[in-house]
N, C-alpha and C positions, 0 to 999 in steps of 0.2 A: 532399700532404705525407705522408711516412711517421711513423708514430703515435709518440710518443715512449713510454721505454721508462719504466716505471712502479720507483718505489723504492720500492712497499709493503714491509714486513720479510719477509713471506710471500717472495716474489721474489728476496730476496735470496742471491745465493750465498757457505754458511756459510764462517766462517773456519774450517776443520779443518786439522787436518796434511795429509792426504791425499782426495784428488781423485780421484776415478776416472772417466773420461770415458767413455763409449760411447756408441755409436747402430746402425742399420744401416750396413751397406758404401756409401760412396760420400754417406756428407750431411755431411763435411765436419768427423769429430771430430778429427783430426789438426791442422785447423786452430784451432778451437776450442781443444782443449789447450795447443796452443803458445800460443795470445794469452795464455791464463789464466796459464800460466806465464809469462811475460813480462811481465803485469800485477804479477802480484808481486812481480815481479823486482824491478820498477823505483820497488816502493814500499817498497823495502829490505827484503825479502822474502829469505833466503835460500834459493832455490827449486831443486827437482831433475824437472824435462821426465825420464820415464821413457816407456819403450816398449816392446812384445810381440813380439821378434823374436830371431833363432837365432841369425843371421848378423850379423858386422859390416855396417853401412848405411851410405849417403849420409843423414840428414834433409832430408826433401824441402822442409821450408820454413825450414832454419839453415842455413848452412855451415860444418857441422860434417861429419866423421865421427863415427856413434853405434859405441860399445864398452861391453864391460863394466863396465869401469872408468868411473867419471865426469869426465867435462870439461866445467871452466866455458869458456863459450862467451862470456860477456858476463858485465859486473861481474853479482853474487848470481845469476847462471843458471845452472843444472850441467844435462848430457847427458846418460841412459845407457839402455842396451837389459836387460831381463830375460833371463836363460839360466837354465834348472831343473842342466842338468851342470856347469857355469861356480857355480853358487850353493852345489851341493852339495860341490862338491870345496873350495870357499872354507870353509862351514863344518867339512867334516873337516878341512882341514888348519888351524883354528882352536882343533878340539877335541879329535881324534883323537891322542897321541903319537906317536912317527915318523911320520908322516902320512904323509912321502914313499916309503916304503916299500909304501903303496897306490894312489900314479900310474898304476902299470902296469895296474891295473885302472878305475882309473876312467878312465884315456884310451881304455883298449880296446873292441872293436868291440861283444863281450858288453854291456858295463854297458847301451852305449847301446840294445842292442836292447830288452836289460829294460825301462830308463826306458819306451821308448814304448811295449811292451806294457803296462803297468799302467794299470790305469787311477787318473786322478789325479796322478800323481806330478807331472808336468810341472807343472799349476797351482799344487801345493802347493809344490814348491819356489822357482816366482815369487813366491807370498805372502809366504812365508818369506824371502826377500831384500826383499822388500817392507816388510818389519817390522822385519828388520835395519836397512832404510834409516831407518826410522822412529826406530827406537830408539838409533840411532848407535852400532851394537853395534860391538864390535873397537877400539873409538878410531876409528871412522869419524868425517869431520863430520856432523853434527847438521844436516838440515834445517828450518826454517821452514814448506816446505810443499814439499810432494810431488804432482805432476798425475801420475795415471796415464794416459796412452794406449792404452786398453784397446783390444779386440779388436772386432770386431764384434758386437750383443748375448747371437747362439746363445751363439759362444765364453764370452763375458762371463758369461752365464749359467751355464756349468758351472762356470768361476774360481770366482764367487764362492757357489758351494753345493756346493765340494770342501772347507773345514774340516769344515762341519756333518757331512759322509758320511763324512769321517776320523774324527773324532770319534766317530761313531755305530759306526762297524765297526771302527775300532783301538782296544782297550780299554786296551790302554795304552801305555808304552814312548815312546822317542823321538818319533815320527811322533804321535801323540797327544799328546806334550806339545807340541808345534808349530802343533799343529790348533788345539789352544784356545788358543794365545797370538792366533793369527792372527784367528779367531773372535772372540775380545772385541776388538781392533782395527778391526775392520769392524764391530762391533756397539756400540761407544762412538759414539753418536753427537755428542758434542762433541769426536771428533778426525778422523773418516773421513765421508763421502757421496760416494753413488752421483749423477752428472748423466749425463743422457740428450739425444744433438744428434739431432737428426732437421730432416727439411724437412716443409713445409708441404703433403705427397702420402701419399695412403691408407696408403699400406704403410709406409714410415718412421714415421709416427703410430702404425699398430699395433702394428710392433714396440716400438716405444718404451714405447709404454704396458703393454704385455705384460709389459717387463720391470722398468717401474717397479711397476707392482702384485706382483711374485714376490718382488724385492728387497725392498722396502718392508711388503708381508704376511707372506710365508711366512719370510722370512729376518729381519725384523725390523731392516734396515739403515737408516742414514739416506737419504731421496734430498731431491735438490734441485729446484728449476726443471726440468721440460723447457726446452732451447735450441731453439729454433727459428731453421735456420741459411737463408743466402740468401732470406729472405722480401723479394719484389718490393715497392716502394713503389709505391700506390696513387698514382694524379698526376692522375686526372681523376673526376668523377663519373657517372654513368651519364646523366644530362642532357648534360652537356659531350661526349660522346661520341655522342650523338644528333643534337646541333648540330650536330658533325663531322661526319657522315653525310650528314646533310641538304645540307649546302656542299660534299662530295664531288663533285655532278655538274658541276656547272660549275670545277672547279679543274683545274689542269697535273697532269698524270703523276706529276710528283713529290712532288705535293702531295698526291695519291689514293692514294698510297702511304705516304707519314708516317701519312695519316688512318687507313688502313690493318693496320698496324703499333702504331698508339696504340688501336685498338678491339681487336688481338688480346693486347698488353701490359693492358690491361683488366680482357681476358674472364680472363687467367691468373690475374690479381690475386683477381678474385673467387670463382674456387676455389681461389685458396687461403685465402682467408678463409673459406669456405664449411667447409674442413677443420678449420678451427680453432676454428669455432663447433660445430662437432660434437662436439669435445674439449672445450670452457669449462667444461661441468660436469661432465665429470671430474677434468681437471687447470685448475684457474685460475692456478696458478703456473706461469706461460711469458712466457720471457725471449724476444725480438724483437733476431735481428742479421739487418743486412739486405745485400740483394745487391750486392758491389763489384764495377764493372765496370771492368774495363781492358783498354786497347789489346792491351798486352804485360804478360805474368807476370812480375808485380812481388811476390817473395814477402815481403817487408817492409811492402810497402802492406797486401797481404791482413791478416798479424799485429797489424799497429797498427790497421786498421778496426775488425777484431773485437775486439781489448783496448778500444777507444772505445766500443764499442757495449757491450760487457760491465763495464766499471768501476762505473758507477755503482751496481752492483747487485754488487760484490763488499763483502763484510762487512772483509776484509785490506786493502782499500784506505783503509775509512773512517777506520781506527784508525791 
């Protein structure tokens, strides 16, 4: 039977405004995100699913279209993608007088080469919508909780130690007062944390932990739980599996084949326990969602398994 998932307070994932998800490429923070945001949702949470992209998107696990602009997808769940040109031209023409009379530069082809030449600018201006969103700046609505769908951790890494480097090398002016609004935002840790998804394999564990010790040391951020996403459940003992073995030669083909198949679902099981004892005394805060399997992609199955498996250990739920 797969281990039940522990509600010590350590474990618990904090009630903050803002959420920031990441892990390596490919362990499943996407999905993760989405449950979270959804868990909230549905605990009257008014909640905003954001996400790290340029271009309008399909969501791969809402039927939605992602834009700029936010749309609620379901009662208290709003959608929307981050844009650094899209954030910046929002705030000029917020703060700026005739504002419209510098479209023509900020649509043109110049501005946008500048943006990507500098470095920083792209992150800091996601932050900065970031905080807008927070803060319900402009007469925006006012979210409850904000999950960010961050990048993969390198990426995530640079996001989030682009105030501190603003701050350190813009002395002053605009862009410096931005930096340190955004700065104490991610350094309040009763409103922001950093979670980290990773699987139960060498490399996602490193990185994860990589960047939970930079965020967490150097940056002084909050983090939460490591997630630990598709962890196999264990279903037999290594005696039971022996037994197996032994009854293998006299059985049917098909039956030497389940045996088969149950001693290599096993052997996976216990590295990846093996990985995870490796980690216990570093990290003993890890959260256990475990592998859903299905016939056919059911993306509503996958978001409700993980919301089930992550609730009990959210802090916005309990309240």
């Amino acid at each position: 039977m797969a281990d039940k998932i522990s509600t010590h307070p350590s474990l618990r994932i904090p009630d903050c405004q803002l959420l920031i998800v990441t892990g390596k490429g490919g362990v499943g923070k996407t999905a993760v995100s989405t449950a979270l945001a959804t868990a909230c949702a549905r605990a009257g949470k008014r909640t905003l699913l954001t996400v790290y992209e340029r271009d309008d998107c399909q969501h791969p696990l809402i039927d939605a279209r992602v834009g700029f602009d936010t749309v609620e997808t379901e009662p208290n769940l709003w959608l929307s993608r981050l844009d650094s040109r899209l954030s910046m031209k929002e705030y000029i023409h917020r703060t700026v007088p005739l504002h419209l009379l510098y479209d023509w530069i900020l649509n043109g082809r110049t501005l946008g080469q500048f943006t990507d030449a500098a470095p920083g600018f792209d992150e800091l201006m996601c932050l900065g919508k970031l905080y807008d969103l927070a803060e319900g700046s402009a007469g925006k609505q006012t979210f409850d909780t904000i999950i960010f769908d961050a990048p993969s951790t390198g990426h995530s890494a640079l996001i989030l130690r682009t105030p501190s480097v603003m701050v350190e090398t813009v002395g002053s002016g605009p862009i410096h007062q931005s930096a340190l609004k955004v700065q104490a935002m991610l350094q309040d840790r009763q409103r922001s944390c950093i979670l980290v998804v990773a699987l139960a394999e060498e490399m996602a564990l490193q990185e994860g932990s990589e960047l939970l010790d930079y965020v967490g040391g150097e940056l002084q951020f909050n983090t939460g739980p490591m997630i630990i996403n598709r962890l196999r459940p264990a279903r037999f003992t290594d005696r039971e599996i022996e037994q197996l073995r032994q009854r293998s030669g006299s059985a049917t083909a098909d039956v030497r084949a389940i045996i088969d198949n149950a001693a290599v679902h096993h052997r996976l099981c216990g590295l990846q326990q093996g990985y995870l004892d490796a980690i216990h005394g570093q990290y003993p805060a890890i959260l256990k969602v475990p592998q859903l399997i299905q016939r056919q992609f059911d993306a509503a199955t996958i978001v409700d398994g993980i919301a089930a498996a992550l609730e009990p250990n959210m802090e916005a739920i309990w309240r």
